[in-house]
C-alpha positions as a Python dict, from the first residue, in 0.01 Angstrom:
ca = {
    (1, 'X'): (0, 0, 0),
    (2, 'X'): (-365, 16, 13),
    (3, 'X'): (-609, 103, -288),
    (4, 'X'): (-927, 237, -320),
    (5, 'X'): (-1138, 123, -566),
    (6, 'X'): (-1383, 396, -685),
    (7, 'X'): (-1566, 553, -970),
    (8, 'X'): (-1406, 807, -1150),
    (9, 'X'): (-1532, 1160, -1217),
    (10, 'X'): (-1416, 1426, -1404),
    (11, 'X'): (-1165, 1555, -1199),
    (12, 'X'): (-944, 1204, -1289),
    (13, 'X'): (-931, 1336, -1653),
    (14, 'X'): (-630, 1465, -1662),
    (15, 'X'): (-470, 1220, -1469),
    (16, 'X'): (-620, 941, -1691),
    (17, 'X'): (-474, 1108, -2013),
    (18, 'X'): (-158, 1051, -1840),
    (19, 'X'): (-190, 688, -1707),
    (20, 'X'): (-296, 563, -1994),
    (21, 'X'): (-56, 605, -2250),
    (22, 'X'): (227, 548, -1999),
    (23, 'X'): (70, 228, -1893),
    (24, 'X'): (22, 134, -2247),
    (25, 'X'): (312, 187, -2368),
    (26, 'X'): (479, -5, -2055),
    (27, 'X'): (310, -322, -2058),
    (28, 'X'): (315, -364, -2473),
    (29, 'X'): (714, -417, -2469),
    (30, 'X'): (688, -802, -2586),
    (31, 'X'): (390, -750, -2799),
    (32, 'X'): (398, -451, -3047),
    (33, 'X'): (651, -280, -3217),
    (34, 'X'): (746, 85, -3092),
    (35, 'X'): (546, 208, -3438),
    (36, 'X'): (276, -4, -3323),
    (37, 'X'): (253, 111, -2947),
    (38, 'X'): (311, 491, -3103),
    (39, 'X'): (27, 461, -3343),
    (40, 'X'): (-192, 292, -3093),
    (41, 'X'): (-157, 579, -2854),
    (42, 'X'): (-179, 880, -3109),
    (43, 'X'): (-521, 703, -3260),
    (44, 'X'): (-684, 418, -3067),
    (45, 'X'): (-687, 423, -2686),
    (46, 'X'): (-761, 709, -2437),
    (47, 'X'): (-1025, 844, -2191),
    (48, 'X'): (-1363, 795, -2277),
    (49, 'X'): (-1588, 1027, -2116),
    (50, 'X'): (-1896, 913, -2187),
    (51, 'X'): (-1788, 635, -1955),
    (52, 'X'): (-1771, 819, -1674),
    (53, 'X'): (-2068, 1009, -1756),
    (54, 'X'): (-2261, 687, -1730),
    (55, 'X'): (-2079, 619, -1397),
    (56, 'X'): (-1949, 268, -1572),
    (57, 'X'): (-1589, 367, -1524),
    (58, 'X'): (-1360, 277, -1198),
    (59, 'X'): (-1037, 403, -1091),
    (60, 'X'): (-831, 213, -834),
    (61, 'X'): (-570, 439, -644),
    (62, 'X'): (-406, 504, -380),
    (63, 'X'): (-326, 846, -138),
    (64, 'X'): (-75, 941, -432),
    (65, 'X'): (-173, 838, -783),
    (66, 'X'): (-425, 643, -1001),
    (67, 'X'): (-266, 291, -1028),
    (68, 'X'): (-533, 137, -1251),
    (69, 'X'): (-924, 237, -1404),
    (70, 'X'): (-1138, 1, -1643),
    (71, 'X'): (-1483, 3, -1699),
    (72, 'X'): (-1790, -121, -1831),
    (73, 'X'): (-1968, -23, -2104),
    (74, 'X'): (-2387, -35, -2151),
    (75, 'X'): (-2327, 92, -2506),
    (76, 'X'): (-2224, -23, -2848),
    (77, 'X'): (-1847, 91, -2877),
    (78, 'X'): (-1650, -203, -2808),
    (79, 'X'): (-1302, -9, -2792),
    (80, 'X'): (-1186, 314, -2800),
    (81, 'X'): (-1134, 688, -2659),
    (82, 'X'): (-1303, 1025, -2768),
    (83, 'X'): (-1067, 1037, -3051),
    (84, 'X'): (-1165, 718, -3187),
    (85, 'X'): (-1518, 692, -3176),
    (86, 'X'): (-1854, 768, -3413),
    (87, 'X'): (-2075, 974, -3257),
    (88, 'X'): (-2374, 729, -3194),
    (89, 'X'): (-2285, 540, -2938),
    (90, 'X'): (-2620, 396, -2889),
    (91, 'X'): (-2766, 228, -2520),
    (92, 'X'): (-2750, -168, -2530),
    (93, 'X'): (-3041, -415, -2448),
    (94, 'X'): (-2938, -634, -2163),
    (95, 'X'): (-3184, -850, -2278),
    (96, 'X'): (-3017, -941, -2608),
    (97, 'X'): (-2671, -764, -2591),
    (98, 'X'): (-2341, -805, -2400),
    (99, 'X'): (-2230, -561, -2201),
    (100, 'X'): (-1862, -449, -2267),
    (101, 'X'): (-1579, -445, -2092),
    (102, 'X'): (-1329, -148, -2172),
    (103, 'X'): (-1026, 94, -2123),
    (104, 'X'): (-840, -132, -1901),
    (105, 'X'): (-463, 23, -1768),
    (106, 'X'): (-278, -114, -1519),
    (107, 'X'): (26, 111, -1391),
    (108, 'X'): (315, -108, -1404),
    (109, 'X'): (469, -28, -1059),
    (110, 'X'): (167, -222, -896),
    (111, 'X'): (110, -485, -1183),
    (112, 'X'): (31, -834, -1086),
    (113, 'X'): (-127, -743, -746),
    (114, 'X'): (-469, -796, -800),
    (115, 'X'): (-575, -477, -955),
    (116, 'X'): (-694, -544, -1277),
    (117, 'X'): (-863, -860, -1142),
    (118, 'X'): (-1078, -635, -884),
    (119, 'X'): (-1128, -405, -1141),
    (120, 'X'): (-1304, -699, -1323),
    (121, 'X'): (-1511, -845, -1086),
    (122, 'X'): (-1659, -489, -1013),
    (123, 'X'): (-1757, -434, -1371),
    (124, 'X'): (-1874, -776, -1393),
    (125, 'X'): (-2080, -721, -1057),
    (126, 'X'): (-2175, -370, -1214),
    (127, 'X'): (-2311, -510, -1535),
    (128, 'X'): (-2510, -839, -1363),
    (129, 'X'): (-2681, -629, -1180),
    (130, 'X'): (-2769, -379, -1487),
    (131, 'X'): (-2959, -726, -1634),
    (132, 'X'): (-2699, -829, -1830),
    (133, 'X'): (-2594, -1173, -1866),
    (134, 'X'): (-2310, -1147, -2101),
    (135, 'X'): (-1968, -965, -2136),
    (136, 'X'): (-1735, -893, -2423),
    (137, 'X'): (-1437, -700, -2514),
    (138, 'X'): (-1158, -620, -2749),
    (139, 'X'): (-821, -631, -2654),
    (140, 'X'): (-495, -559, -2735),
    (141, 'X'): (-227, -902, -2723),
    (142, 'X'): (-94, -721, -2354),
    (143, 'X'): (-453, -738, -2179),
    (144, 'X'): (-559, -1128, -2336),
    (145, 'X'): (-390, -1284, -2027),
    (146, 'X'): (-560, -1133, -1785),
    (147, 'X'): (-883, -1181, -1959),
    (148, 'X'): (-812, -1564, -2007),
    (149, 'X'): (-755, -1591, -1619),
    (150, 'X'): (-1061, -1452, -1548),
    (151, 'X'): (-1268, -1657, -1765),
    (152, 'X'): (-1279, -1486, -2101),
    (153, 'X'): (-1270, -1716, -2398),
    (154, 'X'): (-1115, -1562, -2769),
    (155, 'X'): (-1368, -1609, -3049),
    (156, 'X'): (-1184, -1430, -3322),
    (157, 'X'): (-860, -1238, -3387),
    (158, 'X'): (-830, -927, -3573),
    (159, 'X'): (-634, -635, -3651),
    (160, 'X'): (-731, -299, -3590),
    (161, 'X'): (-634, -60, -3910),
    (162, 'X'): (-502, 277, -3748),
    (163, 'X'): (-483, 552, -3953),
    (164, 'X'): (-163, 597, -3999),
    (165, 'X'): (-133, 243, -4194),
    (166, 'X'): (-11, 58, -3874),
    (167, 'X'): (-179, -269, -3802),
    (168, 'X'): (-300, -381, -3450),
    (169, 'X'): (-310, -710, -3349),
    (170, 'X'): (-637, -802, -3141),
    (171, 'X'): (-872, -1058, -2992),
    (172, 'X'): (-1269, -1049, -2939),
    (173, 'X'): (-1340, -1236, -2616),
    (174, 'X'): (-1653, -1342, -2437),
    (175, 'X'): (-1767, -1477, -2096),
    (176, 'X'): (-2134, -1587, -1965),
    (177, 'X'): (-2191, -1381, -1653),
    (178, 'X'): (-2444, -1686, -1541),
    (179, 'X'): (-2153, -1912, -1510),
    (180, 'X'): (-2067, -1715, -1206),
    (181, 'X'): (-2423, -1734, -983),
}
């Protein structure tokens, strides 16, 4: 199968709002509880269209289906969909900030064949040659592999409070982008 990695417009939309639950709920079996994946999908994760306003945001797919999108982020929100977030969500300074790395779903029929990693190195790519030097994210337990593999180092562990009083085990994670050149 052969995927093409591209950035996604506003026509994936309603495909996204699809992938990502059902990717999300698919590769948390290990990690959360059902009342934890349930919660995360009704209040924390989904399409963020500011993303692909900016033209941070990447879709990989193939001739039938989105298999995977993640993005980069030249704004403040470290995690989050529409639903979730404030509305500033103010430019960055690549001079003094990291850029983010965010929304990252993998479908799991093509898991573990490079997807998420190319995904990756594009934003990465992407936000080096934006100016920035620095990345960071928040993830969920499922994504902190991946992350670790491809050089991302925890700094802290938290939980995300969703509204409905379900907690959300997470990680803040860094990486120098300099290390790479």
């Amino acid at each position: 199968m052969t995927y093409e990695l591209r950035l996604a417009t506003e026509h994936d939309i309603p495909e996204l709002r699809e992938l990502i639950p059902f990717a999300a709920r698919a590769l948390s079996v290990g990690y959360y509880a059902e009342p934890q994946v349930g919660s995360m999908i009704r209040h924390a994760i989904g399409v963020d269209s500011q993303f692909i306003a900016d033209g941070t945001y990447f879709v990989v797919a193939d001739t039938e289906r989105i298999a995977g999108c993640g993005g980069w982020n030249k704004r403040a929100t470290l995690y989050g969909g529409d639903r979730s977030k404030g509305e500033s969500d103010p430019l960055l300074d690549p001079a003094t900030d990291a850029a983010r790395i965010r929304a990252f779903f993998v479908h799991p029929d093509p898991v573990r064949r490079g997807i998420g990693r190319r995904l990756i190195e594009t934003c990465e790519d992407a936000a080096r040659e934006a100016g920035f030097s620095r990345m960071e994210l928040g993830t969920t337990l499922p994504g902190e592999p991946l992350y670790a593999a491809m050089g991302y180092t925890a700094t802290d562990r938290f939980d995300i409070a969703l509204p409905d009083g379900e907690m959300l085990p997470s990680a803040h994670m860094i990486k120098s982008l300099e290390q790479d050149n």
